[in-house]
N, C-alpha and C positions, 0 to 999 in steps of 0.2 A: 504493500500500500504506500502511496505516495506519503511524504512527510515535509511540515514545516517547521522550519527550526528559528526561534526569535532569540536573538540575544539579547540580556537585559543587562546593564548598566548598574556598576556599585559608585556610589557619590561618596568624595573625598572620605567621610567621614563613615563608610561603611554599607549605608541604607542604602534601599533601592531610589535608585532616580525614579522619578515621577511618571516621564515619557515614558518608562519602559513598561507602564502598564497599560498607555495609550497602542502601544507598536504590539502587545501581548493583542489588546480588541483587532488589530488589524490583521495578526495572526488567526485570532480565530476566523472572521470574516474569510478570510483567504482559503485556510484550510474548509469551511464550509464550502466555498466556492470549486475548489478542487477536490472535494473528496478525499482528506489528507488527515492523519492526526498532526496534532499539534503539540510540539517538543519547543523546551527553552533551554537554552547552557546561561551559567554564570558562572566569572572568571573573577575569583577575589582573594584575597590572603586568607579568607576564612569560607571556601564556598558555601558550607552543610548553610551557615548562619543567611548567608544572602538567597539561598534556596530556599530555606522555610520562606521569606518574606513573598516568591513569589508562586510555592506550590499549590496556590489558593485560587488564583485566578488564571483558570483555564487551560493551564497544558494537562498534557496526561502524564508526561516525562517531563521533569528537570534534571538535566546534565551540572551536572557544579564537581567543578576543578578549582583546586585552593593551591597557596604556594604563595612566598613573601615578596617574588617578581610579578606577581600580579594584582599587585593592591594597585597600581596606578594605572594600570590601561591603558601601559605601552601599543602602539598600535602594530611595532613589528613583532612583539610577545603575544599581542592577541589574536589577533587576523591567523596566524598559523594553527593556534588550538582553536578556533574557532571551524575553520576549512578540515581541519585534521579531522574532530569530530564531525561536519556534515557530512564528510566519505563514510565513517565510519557505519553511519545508520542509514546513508542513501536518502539523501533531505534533497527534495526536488525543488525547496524555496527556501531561501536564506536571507533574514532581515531582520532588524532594527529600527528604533527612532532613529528620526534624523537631527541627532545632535550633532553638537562638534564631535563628540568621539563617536558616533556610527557614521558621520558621513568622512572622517578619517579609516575606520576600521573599515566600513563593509566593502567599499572599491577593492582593497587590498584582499579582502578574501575574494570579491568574484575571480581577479586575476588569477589567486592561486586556482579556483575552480575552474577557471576557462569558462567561464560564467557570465553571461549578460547579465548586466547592473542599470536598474531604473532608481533616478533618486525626487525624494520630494512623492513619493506614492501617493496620492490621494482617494484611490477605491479602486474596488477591483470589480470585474464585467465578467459574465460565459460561466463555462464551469469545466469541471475536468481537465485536459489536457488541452484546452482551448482558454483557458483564464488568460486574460489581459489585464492589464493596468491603465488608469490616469493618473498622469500627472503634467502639471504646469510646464510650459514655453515661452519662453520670449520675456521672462520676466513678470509671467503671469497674466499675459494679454490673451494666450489660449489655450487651453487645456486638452492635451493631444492621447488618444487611445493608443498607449505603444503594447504589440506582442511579442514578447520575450523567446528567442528560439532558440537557446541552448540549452541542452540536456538539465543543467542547474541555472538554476535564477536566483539573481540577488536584488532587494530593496530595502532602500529606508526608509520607512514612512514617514510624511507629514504628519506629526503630533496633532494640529490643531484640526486636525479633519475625524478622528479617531475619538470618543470618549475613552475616558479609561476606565480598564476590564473592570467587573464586580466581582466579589467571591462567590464561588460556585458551590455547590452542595460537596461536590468530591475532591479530595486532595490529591496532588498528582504524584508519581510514584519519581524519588529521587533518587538518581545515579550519580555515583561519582566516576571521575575517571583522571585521568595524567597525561596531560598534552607533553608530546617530544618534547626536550631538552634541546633547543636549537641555538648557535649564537646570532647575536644580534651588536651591531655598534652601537644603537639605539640604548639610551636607560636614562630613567628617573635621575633629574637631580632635585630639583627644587619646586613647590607650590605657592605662588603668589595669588592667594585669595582676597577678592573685595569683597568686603565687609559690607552691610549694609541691614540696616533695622526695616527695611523697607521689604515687602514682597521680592520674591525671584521673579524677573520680568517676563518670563516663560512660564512660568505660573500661576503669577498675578489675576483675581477675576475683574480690576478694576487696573486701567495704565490712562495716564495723565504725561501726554506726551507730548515735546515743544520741539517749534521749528526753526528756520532762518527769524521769520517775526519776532521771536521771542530778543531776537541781535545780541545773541550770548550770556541775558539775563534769564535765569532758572529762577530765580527767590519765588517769583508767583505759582510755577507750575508745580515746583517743590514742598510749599506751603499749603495747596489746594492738596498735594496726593497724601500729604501727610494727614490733611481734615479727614480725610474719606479711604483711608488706609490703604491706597496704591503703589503701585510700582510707578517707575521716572523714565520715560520712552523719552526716542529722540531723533530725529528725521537724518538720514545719511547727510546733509549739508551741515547742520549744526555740529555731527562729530569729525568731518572734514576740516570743518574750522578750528577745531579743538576745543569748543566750547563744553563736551560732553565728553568722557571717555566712552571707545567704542565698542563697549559691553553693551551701551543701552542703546547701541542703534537699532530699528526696526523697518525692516524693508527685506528684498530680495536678495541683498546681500549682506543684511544683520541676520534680525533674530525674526522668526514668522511667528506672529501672539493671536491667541483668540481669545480675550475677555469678553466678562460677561458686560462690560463696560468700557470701549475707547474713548478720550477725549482728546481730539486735536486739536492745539493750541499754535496758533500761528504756521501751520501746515499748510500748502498751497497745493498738493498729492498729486507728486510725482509718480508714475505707475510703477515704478522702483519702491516706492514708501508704500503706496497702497495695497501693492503683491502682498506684504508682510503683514496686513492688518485688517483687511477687508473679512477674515472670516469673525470678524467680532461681533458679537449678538445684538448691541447696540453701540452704533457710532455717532459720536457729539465734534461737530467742526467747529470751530471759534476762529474767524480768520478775517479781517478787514476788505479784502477782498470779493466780494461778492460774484464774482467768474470764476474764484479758486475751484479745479477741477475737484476738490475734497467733497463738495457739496454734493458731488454727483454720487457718491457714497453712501454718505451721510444718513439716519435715520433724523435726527435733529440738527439745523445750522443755525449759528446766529453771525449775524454780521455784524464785529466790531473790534474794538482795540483789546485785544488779549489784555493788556495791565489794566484796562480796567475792570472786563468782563470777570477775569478770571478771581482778585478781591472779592469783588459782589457775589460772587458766586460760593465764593470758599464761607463768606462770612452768613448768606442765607443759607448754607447746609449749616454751619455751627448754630444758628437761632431757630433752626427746626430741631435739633437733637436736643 
């Protein structure tokens, strides 16, 4: 029987990353779709520990390999035990979220598999040995139905297209196993984590996010996310200018979010920014411009000056609480 295999992601600090239970939904989907059981591997210093966290939701197998070169998720340490094990069981789909570290890791396993790689998944079509995929072009202007035609298939999905899995009645049965010992010039040195009391911006159900308008001042958009507990987005021009580090860009070439709440501040929505945000359940534009293509998005616009709009605003949610 055919098999899909999802890898799931341990976060600096151990715990499963979040996405990897969005990429687990996209898994099952899939494996529905083909006729496939549904298998996970996790690769971590302590794998039994990072398997419990996700033998609940949805596989039938979880693969977990432990070992002290695997706490950080090297990607030339991982992508080998990753490809090692999909030979091993005959996994006809191989995927992940599409974070930084799957859309580093999973290319590198297709190659090893000789494997067609689609990134950016956003559903899948057909069934059996005819499954196809969508996913985004051109920066998100159209969304092309590609069929994968090598014996293994690799993707990583769009998180924000995907809920993430629920727990399931049955727990899935854990394997362990011992990826080669291969060398690598690659290795961990050092993690430079930012800090931040604020939501993870990939997480966040609420991002309060500023543009060139804002002309390098954050205090308003910064003080509105903190009223209303948000994450601090930011349009690829503002972190071009240096006005923002480029953690918080959102667009096609940052970070792609789907809150349950966007608010663009001083955003003019470039199709680069709007690629990365359009999947948000409600979109608020604030922009002086009344042509700004944002509007065309938008569930709510108003047209006016961000430093002021955005005051009036932060201080009538604080008099309604």
């Amino acid at each position: 029987m055919a098999t899909v295999l999802i890898f799931c992601e341990q976060l600096p600090d151990g715990n499963l990353r979040k996405a990897s239970l969005n990429a687990l939904t996209a898994g099952i989907k899939l494996a529905s779709a083909a006729q496939a059981d549904l298998h996970a591997v996790v690769l971590a210093k302590d794998g039994a520990a990072l398997a419990a966290q996700v033998k609940d939701f949805g596989p039938t197998v979880v693969h977990a390999a432990s070992g002290p070169q695997l706490e950080h998720l090297v990607a030339e340490q991982v992508a080998p035990a990753i490809a090692e094990l999909a030979k091993s069981i005959g996994a006809t789909w191989v995927g992940c979220a599409a974070t930084a570290v799957g859309r580093d890791v999973m290319p590198r396993v297709a190659a090893k598999l000789n494997a067609a790689m689609a990134s950016d998944v956003m559903g899948f079509n057909g069934s059996g040995a005819d499954v196809t995929v969508t996913r985004p072009m051109w920066a998100g202007a159209v969304v092309a139905e590609v069929k994968l035609s090598s014996a293994v298939k690799c993707f990583n999905a769009r998180t924000t297209e995907f809920h993430a899995a629920e727990k399931s009645s049955t727990a899935a049965e854990v394997k362990t196993f011992s990826p080669a010992a291969g060398g690598t010039q690659t290795k961990f040195v050092e993690l430079k984590e930012v800090k931040s009391a604020r939501p993870n911006l990939t997480e966040a159900k609420i991002i309060v996010s500023g543009g060139r308008g804002t002309k390098g001042d954050f205090k308003d958009v910064e003080s509105l996310a903190d009223t209303i507990g948000a994450a601090v987005g930011a349009s690829r021009a503002v972190c071009d200018a240096g006005w923002q580090p480029n953690d918080l860009q959102v667009g096609q070439t940052g970070k792609v979010v789907a809150p349950n709440l966007y608010i663009a501040a001083g955003i003019s929505g470039a199709i680069q920014h709007i690629a990365g945000m359009k999947g948000s359940k409600t979109i608020v534009a604030i922009n002086k411009d009344p042509e700004a293509p944002i509007f065309q998005v938008a569930d709510y616009g108003l047209v006016a000056d961000l430093f002021k709009a955005l005051p009036e605003l932060r201080d009538a949610i604080k008099a309604a609480k």
